[in-house]
C-alpha positions in Angstrom: 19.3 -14.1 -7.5 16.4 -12.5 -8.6 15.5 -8.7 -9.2 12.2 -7.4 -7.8 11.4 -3.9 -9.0 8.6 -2.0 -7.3 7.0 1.3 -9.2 6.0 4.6 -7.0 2.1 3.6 -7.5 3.4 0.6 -5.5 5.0 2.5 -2.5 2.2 5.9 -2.5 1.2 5.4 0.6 2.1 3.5 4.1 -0.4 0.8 2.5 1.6 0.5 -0.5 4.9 -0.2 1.6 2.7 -2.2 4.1 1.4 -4.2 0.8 5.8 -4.2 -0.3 6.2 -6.4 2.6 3.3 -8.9 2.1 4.4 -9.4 -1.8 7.7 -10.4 0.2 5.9 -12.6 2.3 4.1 -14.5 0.0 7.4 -14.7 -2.8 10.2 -15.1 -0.7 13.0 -12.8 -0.2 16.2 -14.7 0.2 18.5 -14.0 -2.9 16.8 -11.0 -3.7 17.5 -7.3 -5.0 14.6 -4.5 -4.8 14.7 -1.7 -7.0 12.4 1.1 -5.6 11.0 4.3 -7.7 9.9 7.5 -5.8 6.7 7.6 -3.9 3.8 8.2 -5.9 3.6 11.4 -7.4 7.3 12.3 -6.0 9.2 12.9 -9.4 6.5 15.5 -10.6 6.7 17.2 -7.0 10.7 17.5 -7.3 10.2 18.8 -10.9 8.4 21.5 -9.7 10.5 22.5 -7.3 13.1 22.4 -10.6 11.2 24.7 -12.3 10.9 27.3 -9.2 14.7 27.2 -8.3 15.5 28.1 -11.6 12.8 30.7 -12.3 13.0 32.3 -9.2 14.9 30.6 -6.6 11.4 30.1 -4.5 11.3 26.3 -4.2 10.8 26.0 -0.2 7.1 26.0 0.0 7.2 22.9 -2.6 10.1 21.3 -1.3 8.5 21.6 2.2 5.2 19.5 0.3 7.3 16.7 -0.4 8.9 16.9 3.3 5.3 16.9 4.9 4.1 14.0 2.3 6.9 11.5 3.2 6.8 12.4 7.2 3.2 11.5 6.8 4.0 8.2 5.7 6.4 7.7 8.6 4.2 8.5 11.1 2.1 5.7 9.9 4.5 3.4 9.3 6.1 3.8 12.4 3.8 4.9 15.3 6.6 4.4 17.7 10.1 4.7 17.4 9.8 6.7 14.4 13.3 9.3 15.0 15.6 7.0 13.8 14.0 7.0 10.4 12.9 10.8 10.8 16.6 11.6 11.0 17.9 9.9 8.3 15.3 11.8 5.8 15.8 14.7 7.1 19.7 13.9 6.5 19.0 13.1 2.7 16.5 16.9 2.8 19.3 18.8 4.7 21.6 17.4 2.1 19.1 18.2 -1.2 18.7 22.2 0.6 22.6 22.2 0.8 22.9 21.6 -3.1 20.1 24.2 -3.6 21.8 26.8 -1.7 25.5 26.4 -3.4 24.8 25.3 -6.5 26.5 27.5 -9.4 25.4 25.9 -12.1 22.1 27.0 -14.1 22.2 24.3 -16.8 18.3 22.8 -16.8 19.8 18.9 -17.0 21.8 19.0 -14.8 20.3 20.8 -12.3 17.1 18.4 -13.0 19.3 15.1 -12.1 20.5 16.6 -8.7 17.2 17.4 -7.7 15.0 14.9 -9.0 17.3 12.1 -8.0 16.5 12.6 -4.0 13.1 10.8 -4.5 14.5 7.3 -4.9 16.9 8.1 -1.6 13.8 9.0 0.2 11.6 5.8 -0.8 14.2 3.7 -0.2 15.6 4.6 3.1 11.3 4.3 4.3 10.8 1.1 3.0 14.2 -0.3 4.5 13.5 0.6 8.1 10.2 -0.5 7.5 11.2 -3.7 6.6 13.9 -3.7 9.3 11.6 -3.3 11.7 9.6 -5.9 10.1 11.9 -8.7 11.1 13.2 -8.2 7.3 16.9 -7.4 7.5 18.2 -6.2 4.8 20.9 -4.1 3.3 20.4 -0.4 2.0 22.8 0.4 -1.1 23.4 4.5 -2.8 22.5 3.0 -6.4 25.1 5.7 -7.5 28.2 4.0 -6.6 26.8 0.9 -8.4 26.1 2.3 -12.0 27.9 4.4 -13.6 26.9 6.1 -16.5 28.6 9.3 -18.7 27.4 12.4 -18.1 24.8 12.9 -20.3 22.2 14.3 -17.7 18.5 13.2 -18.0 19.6 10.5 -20.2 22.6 9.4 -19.1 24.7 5.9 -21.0 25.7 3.0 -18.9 29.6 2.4 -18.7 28.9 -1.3 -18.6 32.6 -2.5 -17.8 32.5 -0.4 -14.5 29.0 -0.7 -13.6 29.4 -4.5 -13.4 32.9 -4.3 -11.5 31.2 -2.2 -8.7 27.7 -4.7 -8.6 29.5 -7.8 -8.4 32.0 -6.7 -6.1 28.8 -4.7 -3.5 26.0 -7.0 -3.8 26.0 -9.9 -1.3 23.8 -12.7 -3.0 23.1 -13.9 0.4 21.2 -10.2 2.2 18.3 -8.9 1.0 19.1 -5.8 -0.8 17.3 -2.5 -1.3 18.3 0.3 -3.7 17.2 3.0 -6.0 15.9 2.9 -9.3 16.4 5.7 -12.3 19.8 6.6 -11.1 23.1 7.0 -11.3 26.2 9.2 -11.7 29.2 10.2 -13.5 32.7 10.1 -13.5 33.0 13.3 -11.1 30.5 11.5 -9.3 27.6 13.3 -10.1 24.1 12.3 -10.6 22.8 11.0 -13.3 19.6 9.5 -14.3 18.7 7.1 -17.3 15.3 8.5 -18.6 11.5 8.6 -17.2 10.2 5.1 -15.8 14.2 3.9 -15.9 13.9 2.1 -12.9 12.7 -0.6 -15.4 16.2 -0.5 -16.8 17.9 -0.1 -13.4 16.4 -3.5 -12.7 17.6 -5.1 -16.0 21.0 -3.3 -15.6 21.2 -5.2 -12.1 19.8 -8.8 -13.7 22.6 -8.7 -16.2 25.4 -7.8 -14.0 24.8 -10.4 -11.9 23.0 -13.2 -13.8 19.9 -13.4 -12.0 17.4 -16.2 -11.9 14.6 -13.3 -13.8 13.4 -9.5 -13.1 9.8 -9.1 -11.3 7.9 -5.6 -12.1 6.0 -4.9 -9.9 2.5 -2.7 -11.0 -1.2 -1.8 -10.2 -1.9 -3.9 -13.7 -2.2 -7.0 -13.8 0.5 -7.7 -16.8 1.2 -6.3 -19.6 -2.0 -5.5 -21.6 -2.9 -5.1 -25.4 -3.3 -1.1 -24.5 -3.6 1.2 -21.5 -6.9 0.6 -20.0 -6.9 4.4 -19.5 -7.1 5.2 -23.1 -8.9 2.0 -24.6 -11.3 0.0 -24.1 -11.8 -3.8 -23.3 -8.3 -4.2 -22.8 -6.8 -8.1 -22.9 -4.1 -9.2 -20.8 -1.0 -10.6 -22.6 0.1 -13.8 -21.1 3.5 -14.0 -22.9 5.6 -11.9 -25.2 8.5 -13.0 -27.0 11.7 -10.3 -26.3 11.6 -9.4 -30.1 7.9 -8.9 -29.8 8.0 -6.9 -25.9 11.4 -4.7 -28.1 8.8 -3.6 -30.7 6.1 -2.4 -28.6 8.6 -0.8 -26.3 10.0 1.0 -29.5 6.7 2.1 -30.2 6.0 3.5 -27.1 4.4 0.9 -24.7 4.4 2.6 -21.2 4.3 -1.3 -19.5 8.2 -1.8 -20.1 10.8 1.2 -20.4 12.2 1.0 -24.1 15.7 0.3 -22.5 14.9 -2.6 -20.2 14.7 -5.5 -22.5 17.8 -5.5 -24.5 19.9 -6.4 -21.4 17.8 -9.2 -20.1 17.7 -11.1 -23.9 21.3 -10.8 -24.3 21.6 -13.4 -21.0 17.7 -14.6 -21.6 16.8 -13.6 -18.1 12.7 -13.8 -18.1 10.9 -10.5 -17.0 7.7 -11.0 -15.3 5.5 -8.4 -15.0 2.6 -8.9 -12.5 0.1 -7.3 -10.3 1.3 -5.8 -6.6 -2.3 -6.3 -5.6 -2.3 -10.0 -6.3 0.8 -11.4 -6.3 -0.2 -14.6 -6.8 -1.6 -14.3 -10.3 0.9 -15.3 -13.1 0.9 -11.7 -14.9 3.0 -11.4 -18.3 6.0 -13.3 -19.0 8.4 -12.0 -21.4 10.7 -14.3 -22.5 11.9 -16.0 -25.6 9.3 -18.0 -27.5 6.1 -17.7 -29.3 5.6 -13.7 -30.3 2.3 -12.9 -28.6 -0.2 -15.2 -26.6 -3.0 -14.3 -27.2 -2.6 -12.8 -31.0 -4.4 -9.8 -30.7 -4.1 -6.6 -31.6 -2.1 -3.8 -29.7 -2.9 -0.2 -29.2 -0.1 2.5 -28.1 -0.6 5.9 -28.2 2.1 8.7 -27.5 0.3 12.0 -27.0 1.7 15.9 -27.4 3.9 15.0 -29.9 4.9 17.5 -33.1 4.1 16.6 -36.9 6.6 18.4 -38.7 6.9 18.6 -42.6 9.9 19.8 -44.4 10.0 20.5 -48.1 12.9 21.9 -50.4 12.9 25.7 -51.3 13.8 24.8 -54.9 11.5 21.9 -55.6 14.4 19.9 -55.5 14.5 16.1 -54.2 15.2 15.8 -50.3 17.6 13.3 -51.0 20.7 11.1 -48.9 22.1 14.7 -48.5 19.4 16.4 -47.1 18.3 13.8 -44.8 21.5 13.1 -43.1 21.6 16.7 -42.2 18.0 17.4 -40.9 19.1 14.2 -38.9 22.1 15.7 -37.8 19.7 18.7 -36.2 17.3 16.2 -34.7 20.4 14.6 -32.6 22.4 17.7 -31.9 18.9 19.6 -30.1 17.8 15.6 -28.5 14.5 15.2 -31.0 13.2 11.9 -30.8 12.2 10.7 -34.2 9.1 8.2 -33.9 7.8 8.3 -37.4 9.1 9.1 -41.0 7.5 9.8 -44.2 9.2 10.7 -47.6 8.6 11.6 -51.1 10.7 13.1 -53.6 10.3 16.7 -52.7 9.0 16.0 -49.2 9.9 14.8 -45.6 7.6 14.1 -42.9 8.8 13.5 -39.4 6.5 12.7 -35.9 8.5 14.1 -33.2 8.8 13.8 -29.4 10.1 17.6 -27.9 10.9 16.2 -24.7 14.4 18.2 -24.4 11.7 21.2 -25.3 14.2 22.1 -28.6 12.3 22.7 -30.8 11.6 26.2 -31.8 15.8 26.2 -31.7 15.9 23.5 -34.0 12.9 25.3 -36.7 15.6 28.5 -37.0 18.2 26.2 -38.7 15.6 23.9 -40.7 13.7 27.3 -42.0 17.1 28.6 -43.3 16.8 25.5 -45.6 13.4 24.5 -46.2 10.1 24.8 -46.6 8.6 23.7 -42.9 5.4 23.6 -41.7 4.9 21.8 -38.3 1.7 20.7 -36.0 1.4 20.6 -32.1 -0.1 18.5 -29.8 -0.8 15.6 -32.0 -1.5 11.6 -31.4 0.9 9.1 -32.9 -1.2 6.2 -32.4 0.3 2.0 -33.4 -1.5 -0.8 -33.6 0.6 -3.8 -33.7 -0.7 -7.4 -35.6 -3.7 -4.4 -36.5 -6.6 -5.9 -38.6 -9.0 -3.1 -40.1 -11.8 -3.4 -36.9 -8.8 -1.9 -35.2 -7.9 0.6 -37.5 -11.8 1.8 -38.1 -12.0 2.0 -33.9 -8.8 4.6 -33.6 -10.1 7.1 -37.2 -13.2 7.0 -35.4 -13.4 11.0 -34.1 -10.0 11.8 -35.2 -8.4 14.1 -38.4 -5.9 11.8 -39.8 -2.9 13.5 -40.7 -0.7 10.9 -41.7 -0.8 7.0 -42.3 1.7 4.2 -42.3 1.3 0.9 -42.8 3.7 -2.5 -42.6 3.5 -5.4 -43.2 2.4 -5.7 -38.7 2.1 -2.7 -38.2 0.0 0.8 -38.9 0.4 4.1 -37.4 -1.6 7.2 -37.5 -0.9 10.9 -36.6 -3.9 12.5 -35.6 -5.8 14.9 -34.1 -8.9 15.3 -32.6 -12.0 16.0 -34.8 -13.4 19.8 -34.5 
């Protein structure tokens, strides 16, 4: 089999599902499972309507956006004949307002993965009539009795045993299979999902459980390039990328390919292509084992409103093992991502990702200890196989705050120049 996995810039509008189906017609789709994010801008829309439930319970007039946004879509998608699919959105909405109106529960995650999680069922059920009536058949699969996961909401763990009991024993090699990407659920059989951009990983989750042939991302980029075009300039695309290589610059950050995706397909050395929705006939990025980078050039990631946050002892004392493990300790118990670390003998210096939105929770218990001073809204920029043209182009304009360098790689904190 193979694993095509199609992003929400790819399904935004009836052209992108009408362009889903001619990617289809110029690849194939016998042995084939799609993976299918929520249209466009569809996560942020259900995020707000998040935020309004729980502020104030006033989340109609959003949640009636979204409604209005995917029934324009039908109409153009299906000028005729259009109740069949009408109905069973409005089943999956009827469903989402039921949850909203007896809910108990007022606990930000979990609430978050309830809500959020109706996009993908939305997408999905469009593009599989669509195809339907296409003269595609294919088969339309609930993603959340396939993976199962703990229930660590908004970031939720793959129980890998079960999850690959449930795919081999659902997934028919020989029908066309849609389903959603990002989710899951627990044990009590509620909703999970695996992180922003995890379809990505939904489609390597798939790959592995059933040994597929490779994993196709589908994007509005042509491959993976040597840094977002909307941030840098003259950007190359990468032709290959070893696994080790594509692990490192998901590590750092690289928005192409979710941090998760990759470990997965190396373990069974199942190729991920990522390639262009727009022209599906150009050969895009393959990542696969082999040479590190073609062509070796230097790569650019930037993570933006991040938090630079030094820590120093009260008694001049060295921040040693002791220390460490328990500021460490902090960062895991309130979800702080860690993507930089500097130390000295009296000093510790940490570039943080407040995500989880911890972090004034986790400064009470550090203060009680230490010396802390911390900075908002800075850039944590990496270069990868850098040379010093690349590092002159990023301190151009920029306060430098703190630099790292290895023996491949530099990063900088920074912040824009007053």
């Amino acid at each position: 089999m193979k694993v095509f996995k199609f992003g929400g810039a790819s399904v935004k509008d009836a052209e992108g599902v009408r362009n889903l189906l001619n990617v289809l017609n110029k690849t194939g789709n016998s042995n084939l499972l799609i993976v299918v994010s929520a249209m466009g801008k569809t996560t942020n829309a259900l995020e707000e309507v998040v935020e309004a439930y729980l502020k104030n319970g006033n989340f109609r007039e959003k949640l009636n956006l979204i409604r209005n946004f995917h029934q324009a879509i039908i109409s153009k998608l299906f000028p005729e004949g259009r109740e069949e699919i009408s109905g069973k959105t409005e089943v999956i909405f009827t469903t989402l307002e039921n949850f909203l109106e007896h809910n108990k529960s007022s606990k930000y995650d979990f609430v978050y993965d309830q809500i959020v999680s109706y996009g993908e069922l939305l997408s999905t059920t469009i593009v599989s009539g669509f195809l339907e009536k296409s003269g595609v058949p294919n088969k339309w699969l609930d993603v959340r009795e396939l993976i199962k996961t703990d229930a660590t909401y908004r970031d939720a763990q793959v129980n890998w045993e079960e999850t690959q009991y449930e795919i081999q024993k659902n997934i028919n090699p020989n029908l066309l299979t849609i389903t959603q990407g990002f989710i899951g659920s627990d044990t009590n059989n509620f909703t999970t999902t695996l992180g922003r951009e995890g379809s990505d990983y939904t489609a390597a989750i798939f790959a592995y459980c059933l040994n597929a042939e490779s994993v196709s991302i589908w994007k509005d980029v042509p491959g993976v390039l040597n840094g977002d075009p909307r941030v840098f300039q003259k950007t190359q695309l990468l032709e290959q990328i070893s696994y080790e290589e594509a692990i490192e610059l998901a590590f750092y950050g690289a928005s192409v390919i979710h941090p998760k995706t990759l470990q997965p397909l190396q373990r069974k050395e199942i190729p991920l292509y990522v390639k262009s929705f727009l022209h599906p006939e150009d050969p895009g990025t393959a990542v696969s084992r082999g040479r590190h980078l073609i062509p070796q050039v230097p790569c650019f990631i930037v993570k933006k409103n991040q938090v630079l946050i030094s820590l120093s002892s009260l008694d001049f004392s060295f921040m040693v093992e002791e220390n460490i493990s328990d500021i460490f300790r902090l960062f895991h118990l309130y979800q702080i991502k860690v993507d930089l670390i500097q130390n000295s003998a009296i000093s510790f210096s940490v570039c943080v990702d407040n995500k989880f939105n911890n972090l004034e929770k986790l400064m009470q218990h550090l203060r009680a200890r230490f010396k802390v001073e911390f900075t908002k809204y800075v850039s944590l920029y990496t270069i990868r196989h850098f040379d010093e043209k690349a590092i002159k182009s990023l301190e151009k304009d920029k306060e430098v705050l703190l630099k790292q360098l290895t023996h491949n790689t530099v990063q900088m904190v920074t912040r824009e120049s007053k």
